[in-house]
Structure formats: structure tokens, C-alpha cells
C-alpha positions in Angstrom: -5.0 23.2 17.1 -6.8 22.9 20.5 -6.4 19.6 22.5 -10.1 18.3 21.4 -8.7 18.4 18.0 -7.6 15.1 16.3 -4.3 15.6 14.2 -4.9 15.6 10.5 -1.3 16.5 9.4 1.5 13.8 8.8 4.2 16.5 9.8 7.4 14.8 10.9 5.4 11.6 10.3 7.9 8.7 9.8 6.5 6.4 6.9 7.9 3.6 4.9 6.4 3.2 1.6 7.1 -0.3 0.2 7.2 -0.1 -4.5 7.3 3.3 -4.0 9.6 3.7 -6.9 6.4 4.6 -9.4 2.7 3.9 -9.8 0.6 4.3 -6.7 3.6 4.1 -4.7 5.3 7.2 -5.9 2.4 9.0 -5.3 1.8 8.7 -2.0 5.6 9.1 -1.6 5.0 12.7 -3.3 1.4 13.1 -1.3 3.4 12.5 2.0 5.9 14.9 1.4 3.8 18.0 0.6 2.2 16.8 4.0 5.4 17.1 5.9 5.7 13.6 6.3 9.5 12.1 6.5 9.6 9.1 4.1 11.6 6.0 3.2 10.8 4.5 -0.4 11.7 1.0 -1.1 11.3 -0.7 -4.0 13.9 -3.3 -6.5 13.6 -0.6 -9.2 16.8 1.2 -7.5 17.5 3.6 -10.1 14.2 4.7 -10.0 13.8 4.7 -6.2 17.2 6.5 -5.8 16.2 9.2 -8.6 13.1 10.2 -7.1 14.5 10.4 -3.8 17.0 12.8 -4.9 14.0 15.0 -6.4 12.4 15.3 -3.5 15.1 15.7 -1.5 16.4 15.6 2.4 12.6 14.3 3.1 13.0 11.2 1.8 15.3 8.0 1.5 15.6 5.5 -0.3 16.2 1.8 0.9 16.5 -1.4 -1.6 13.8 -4.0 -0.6 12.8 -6.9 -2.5 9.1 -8.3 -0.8 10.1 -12.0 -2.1 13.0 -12.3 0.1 12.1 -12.3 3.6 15.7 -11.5 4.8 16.2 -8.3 1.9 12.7 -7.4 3.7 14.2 -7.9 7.6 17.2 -5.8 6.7 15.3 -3.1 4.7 12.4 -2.3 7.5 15.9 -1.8 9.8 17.6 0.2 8.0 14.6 2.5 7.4 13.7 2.7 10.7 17.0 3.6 11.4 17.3 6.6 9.0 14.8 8.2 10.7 15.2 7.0 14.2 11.7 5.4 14.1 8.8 4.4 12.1 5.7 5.8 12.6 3.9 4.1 9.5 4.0 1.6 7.0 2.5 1.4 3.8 2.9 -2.0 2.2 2.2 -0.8 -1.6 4.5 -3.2 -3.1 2.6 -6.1 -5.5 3.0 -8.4 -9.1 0.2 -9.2 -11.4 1.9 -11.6 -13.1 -1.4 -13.0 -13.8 -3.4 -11.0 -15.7 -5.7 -12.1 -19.1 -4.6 -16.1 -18.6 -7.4 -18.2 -16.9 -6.7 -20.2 -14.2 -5.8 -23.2 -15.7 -3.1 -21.1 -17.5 -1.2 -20.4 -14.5 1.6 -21.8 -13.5 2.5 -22.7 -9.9 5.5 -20.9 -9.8 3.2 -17.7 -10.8 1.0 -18.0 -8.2 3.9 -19.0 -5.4 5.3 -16.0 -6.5 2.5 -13.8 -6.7 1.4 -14.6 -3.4 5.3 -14.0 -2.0 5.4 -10.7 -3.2 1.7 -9.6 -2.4 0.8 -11.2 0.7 3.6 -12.9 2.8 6.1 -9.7 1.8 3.2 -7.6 3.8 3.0 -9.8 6.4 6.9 -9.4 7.2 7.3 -6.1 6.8 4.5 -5.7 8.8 6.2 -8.1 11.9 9.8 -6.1 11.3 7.9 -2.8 11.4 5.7 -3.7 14.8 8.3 -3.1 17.1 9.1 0.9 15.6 5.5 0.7 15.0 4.5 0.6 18.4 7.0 3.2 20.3 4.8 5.9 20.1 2.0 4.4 20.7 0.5 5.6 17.0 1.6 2.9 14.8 -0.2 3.1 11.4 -0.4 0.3 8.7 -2.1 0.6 5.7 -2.0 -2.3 3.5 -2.9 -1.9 -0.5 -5.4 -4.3 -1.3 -7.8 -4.2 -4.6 -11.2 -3.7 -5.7 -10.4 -7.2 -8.1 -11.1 -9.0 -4.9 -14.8 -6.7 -4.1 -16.3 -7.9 -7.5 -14.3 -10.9 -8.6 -12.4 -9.7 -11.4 -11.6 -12.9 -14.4 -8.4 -13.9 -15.8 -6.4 -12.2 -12.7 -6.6 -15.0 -10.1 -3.5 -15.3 -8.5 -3.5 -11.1 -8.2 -7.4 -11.4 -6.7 -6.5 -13.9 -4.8 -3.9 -12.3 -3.0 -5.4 -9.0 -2.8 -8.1 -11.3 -0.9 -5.7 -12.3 1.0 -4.4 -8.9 2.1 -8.1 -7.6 2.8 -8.6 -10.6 5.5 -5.1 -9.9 6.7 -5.9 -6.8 7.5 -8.7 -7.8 10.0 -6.1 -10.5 12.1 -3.5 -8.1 11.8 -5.9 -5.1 13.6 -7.0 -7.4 16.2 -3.4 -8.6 17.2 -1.3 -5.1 16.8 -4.3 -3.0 18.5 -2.9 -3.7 21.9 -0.3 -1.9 21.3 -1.8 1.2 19.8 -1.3 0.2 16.2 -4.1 0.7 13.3 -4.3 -1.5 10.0 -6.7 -0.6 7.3 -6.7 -1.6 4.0 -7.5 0.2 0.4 -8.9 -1.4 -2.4 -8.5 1.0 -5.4 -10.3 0.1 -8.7 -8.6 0.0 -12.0 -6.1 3.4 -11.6 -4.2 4.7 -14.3 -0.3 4.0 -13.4 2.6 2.4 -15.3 1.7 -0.7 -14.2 -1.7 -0.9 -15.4 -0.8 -0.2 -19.3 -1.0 -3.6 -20.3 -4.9 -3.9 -18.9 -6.7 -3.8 -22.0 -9.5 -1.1 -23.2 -12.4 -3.5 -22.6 -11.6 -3.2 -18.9 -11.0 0.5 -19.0 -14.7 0.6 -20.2 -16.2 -2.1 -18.1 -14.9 -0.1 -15.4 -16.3 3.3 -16.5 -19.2 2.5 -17.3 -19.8 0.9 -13.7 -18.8 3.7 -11.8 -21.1 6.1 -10.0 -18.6 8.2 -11.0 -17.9 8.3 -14.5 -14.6 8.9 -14.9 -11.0 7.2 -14.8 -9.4 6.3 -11.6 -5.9 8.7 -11.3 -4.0 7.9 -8.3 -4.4 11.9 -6.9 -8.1 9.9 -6.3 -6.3 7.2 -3.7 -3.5 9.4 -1.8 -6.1 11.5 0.3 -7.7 8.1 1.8 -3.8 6.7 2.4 -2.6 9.7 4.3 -5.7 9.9 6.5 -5.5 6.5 7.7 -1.8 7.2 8.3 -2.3 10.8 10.3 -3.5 10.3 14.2 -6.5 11.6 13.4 -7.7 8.2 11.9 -6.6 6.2 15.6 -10.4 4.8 16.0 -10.7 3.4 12.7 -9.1 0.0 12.1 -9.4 -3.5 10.8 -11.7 -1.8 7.7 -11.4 -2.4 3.9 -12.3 1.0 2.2 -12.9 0.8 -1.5 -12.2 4.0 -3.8 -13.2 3.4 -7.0 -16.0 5.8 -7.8 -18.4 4.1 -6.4 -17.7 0.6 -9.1 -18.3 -1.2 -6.1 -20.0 -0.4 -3.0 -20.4 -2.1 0.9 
């Protein structure tokens, strides 16, 4: 690599992963691994977390965070940073549905508060805890999850589209604040993916979704790691503040 080159790799890369436990989250746990990245997974699913830390080994650890409890998410961002000495990225994966096929005058308020705990505010903390590791090397990477719900407007999922919403124009404050100090925050909107936590969606969406797409195929998360991991390497330190859908082309800026 010459010194005109950007750096592509994420070797030695120190990233937190927030509900990296399964899903989305274990995948771009298992991406940044085979990349060389160093990675702390939190999640509440402990057993889970713990097991596939011990899979993949001295690369990774695992820290217990729970994103509704802004003092779990305090201690967690420390003690990962402290594993590895550093952060040098955060992924804030971690989100609830909670809401999905009720309309909105179904929902209950203690749904939505909770929803919006978890999705947006937990993001927003972490984020704040992480700034300070963040911002050591001058490198810092964030890379908030948001959704492609919140592109098109997706029914009967308002508190999750809402909050995903959120976390898109979140994104934008948070890149014009941290970018003083060297740090990028992006966010990815995935469409309708095919994890754990999407079982319940049912087959009418599946199709709605496939037949939309200029690609005409289902969404496997192998289709959202590659965009993740660039937006966490150096080579991505001129691109921040965007929202970059991947979903096939479902919907497009």
C-alpha cells in the first residue's frame, strides 16, 4: 500500500457492535473478524453474545449492554473500550419492533417510549460514551443502523419507522457536531433482510418487497456487511452525515 492509497482493511480496527448477539448484528461481528477487525459484541441476549464470542475467539469480547438503560449503556461503552485499549468504531445495531402489524391507534405508549429508548436515545448514548475513544486517533467511525421503513413509509410499524426516522436525522447532527474531531457518522437503511428477527414479518411483505426491487431477490445480511465495514475502514473518512439505502434498489435517492 503506497501513501496515496486510502486504507480499506479494518485490521486491528477496534469496533463495538451494539445487538450483536444475532441477526444483522452477528454478521457484521463475523464480517469484521475475517477483516481483522478486533470486536466487542454487546447485546442482553448474554448466552448468545458470550457463545459466539467464544467461537470466534481471542478477536472478540463480549460486554452485557442493555440500550434502555442509560447507565448499563455508560458502563458497557467503558468497559469495551477498555478491553481493547480504545475504540476505533461503533456500530449501534441494537433495535425493538415491538410494533409491527398494529396501527397506530393500537399502540400503546409505553410501546412507543420504549421503542424509541431502545432505537434512538440508546444510540445517542452510546454514541456520547464512545466520542471520547472515538476521537483519539483521530479516525473515529460511527455507523448507525437505520431502515428503509422510514425511505418509503412502511404501515402498521410506526413506532419502529418512526424511530428509524429518527436515527437517519440523527445521523446528520451527529456528523456535523463529532466532525471536528475527526469522527464520521453514516447511517444504513437496509430493506426487509432475512434474520431471526424478521420471522414474524408476514409473506405479503416478503412479496411486496420483491417484487419492488430492481433486484429481484431477498435481502440476506451478507448484502449489508460490505457497506458497514467500508464506512467503518479509513478509507471512507470523506464520506459522512449520509443515509445509504441497500435494499436492491426497493428504494432509491
Amino acid at each position: 500500500m503506497t501513501a496515496s492509497q486510502p486504507e480499506i482493511f479494518l485490521t486491528d480496527r477496534r469496533i463495538l457492535v451494539t445487538g450483536g448477539a444475532r441477526g444483522l448484528g452477528e454478521a457484521f461481528v463475523r464480517a469484521l473478524v475475517q477483516a481483522g477487525a478486533r470486536v466487542v459484541i454487546s447485546d442482553v441476549l448474554h448466552a448468545r453474545g458470550q457463545a459466539l464470542s467464544d467461537e470466534l475467539g481471542e478477536s472478540t469480547h463480549y460486554v452485557a449492554m442493555d440500550m434502555s438503560d442509560p447507565a448499563a449503556i455508560q458502563a458497557g461503552v467503558a468497559a469495551a473500550a477498555a478491553h481493547w485499549g480504545g475504540l476505533d468504531g461503533l456500530v449501534n445495531n441494537a433495535a425493538v419492533t415491538n410494533s409491527g402489524g398494529k396501527n397506530m391507534d393500537e399502540l400503546a405508549v409505553d410501546t412507543w417510549d420504549h421503542v424509541m429508548a431502545v432505537n434512538v436515545r440508546g444510540p445517542w448514548l452510546a454514541t456520547v460514551a464512545a466520542t471520547p475513544h472515538l476521537a483519539a486517533r483521530g479516525s473515529g467511525r460511527v455507523v448507525n443502523l437505520a431502515s428503509d421503513t422510514a425511505l418509503w413509509g412502511a404501515p402498521r410499524l410506526m413506532a419502529y419507522v418512526s424511530s428509524k426516522g429518527a436515527v437517519m436525522a440523527m445521523t446528520r447532527s451527529m456528523a456535523r457536531e463529532l466532525g471536528p474531531q475527526g469522527i464520521t457518522v453514516n447511517a444504513v437503511a437496509p430493506g426487509l433482510t432475512l434474520v431471526e428477527a424478521t420471522e414474524y414479518v408476514p409473506e405479503a411483505r416478503h412479496q411486496y418487497y420483491r417484487q419492488g426491487r430492481a433486484i429481484e431477490r431477498a435481502q440476506v445480511p451478507d448484502d449489508v456487511t460490505a457497506t458497514v465495514l467500508f464506512l467503518l475502514s479509513r478509507g471512507s473518512g470523506y464520506v459522512t452525515g449520509q443515509v445509504l439505502p441497500v435494499n436492491g434498489g426497493f428504494v432509491m435517492n
